[in-house]
N, C-alpha and C positions, 0 to 999 in steps of 0.2 A: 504494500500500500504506500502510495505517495503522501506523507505529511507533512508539508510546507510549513511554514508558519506565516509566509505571507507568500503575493504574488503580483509580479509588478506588470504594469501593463505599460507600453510606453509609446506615448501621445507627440513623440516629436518624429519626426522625418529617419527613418530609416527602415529595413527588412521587417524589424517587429512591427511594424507601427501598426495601432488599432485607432480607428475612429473614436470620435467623440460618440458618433450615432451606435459604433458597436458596443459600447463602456455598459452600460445598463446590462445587457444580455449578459456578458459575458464575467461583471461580479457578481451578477444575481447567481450565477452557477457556484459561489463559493460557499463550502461549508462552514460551519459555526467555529469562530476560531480562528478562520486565517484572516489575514489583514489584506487588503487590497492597497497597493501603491500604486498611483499616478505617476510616471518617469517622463518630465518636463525637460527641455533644452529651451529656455531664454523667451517662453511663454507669455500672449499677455493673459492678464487676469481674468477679462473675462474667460478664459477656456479652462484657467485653472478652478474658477469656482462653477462654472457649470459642470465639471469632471467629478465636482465637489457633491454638487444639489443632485445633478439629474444622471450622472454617472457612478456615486456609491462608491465614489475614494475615500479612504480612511485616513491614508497618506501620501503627501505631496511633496514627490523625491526631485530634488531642482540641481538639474548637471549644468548648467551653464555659468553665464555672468551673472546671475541676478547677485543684486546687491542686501544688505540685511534690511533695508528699508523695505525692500521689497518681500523677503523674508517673514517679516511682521504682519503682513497681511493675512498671512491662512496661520500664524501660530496658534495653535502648538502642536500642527501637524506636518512641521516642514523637518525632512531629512536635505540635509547639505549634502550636494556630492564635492570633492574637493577631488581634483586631481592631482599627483605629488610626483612632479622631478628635482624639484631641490629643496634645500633646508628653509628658503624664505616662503617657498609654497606654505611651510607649518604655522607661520605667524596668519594665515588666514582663521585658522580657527578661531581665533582672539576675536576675531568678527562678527562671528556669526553666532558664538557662544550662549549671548542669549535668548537668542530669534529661535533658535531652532530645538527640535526635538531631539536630533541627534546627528550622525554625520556618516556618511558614505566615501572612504577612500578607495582611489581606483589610481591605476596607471595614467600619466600623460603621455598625449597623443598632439601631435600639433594637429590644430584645425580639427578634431573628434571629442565628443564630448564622453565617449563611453565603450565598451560595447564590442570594443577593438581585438578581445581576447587578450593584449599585453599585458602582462605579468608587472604589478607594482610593486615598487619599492620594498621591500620589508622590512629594511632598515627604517626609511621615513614612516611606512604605516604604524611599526611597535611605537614609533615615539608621537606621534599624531596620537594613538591610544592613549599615550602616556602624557599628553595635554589636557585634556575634557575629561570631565565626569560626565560628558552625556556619553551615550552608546552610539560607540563605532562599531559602523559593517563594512569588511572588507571585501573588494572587486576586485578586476582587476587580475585578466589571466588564469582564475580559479577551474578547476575539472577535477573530476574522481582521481585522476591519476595523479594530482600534485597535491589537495587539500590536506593531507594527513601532515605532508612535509609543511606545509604553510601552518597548518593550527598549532603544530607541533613549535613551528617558532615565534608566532604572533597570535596571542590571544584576544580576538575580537569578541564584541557582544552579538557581532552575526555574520552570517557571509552570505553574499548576494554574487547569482552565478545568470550567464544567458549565452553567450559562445560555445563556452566551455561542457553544456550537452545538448548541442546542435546536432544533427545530423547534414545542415547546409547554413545560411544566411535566415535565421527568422525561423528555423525548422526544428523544434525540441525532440529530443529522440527521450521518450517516454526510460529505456532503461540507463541509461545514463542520466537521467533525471534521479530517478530511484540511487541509484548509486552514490551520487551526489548526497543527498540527503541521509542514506543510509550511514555515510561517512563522517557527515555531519553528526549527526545523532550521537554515534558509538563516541566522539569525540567530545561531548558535553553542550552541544549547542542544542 
């Protein structure tokens, strides 16, 4: 059995992308318990609060620029994604510390806001962890075949995967899904 504990659906311009108009249908399929994530790239407001009212987002995951001003508007439902190539990417946390519910780090990609498969930092992610008391979920590169070695050296409050059990671009292959999670689990998450 697949038990997620949440599942993101993402509302910007690429392979996954679902509609606003499909958003309804497809949280209304969710069981009691998992969280439903809106996965935004640089958004305006309106789409993120109709994503909100008439789409059945729980949470509102922001990969882009936006700024904490902007932030402020859907809290205390905004996960941060933060992308991390260097030490001065980590002073962003300081920003958004208290707009947000918590934080998403992922690999930087010039010009990509996510999604890429590349493998993040783990050096920067453990010390991004080790900034915030909110809860950090690690991206960024993750699959069954490397997660054990990633939790094993960075302990997140979650991991958030989408490449990594594709069978193509946008295409989830159901046992690698399983796996994924299954690995999760056995590991404490």
């Amino acid at each position: 059995m697949l038990a997620p504990d949440a599942i993101g659906f993402v509302l910007a311009k690429s392979p996954r992308q679902v509609s606003i108009e499909e958003l309804p249908a497809l949280t209304s399929m969710l069981p009691p318990g998992v969280s439903s994530f809106g996965v935004f790239v640089n958004p305006d407001e309106e789409l993120v609060l109709k994503a909100i009212s008439v789409g059945g987002i729980d949470v509102v995951q922001l990969h882009g620029d936006e700024d904490s001003d902007f932030c402020k508007r859907f809290s205390p439902r905004v996960v941060k994604a933060l992308r991390l190539r260097s030490e001065e990417d980590l002073e962003r946390i300081k920003r958004y510390e208290g707009c947000v519910r918590g934080f998403l780090i992922d690999a930087w990609v010039e010009d990509q806001y996510g999604g890429t498969g590349r493998r993040v930092d783990l050096n920067l992610a453990a010390r991004a962890i080790g900034m915030t008391e909110r809860p950090v979920i690690l991206a960024g590169g993750l699959s069954p075949e490397n997660l054990e070695e990633v939790l094993k050296e960075v302990r997140p409050y979650g991991v958030d995967v989408s490449s990594g059990v594709e069978r193509s671009p946008g295409k989830k292959d159901l046992s690698l899904c399983k796996r994924f999670v299954n690995i999760a689990r056995s590991l404490g998450l």
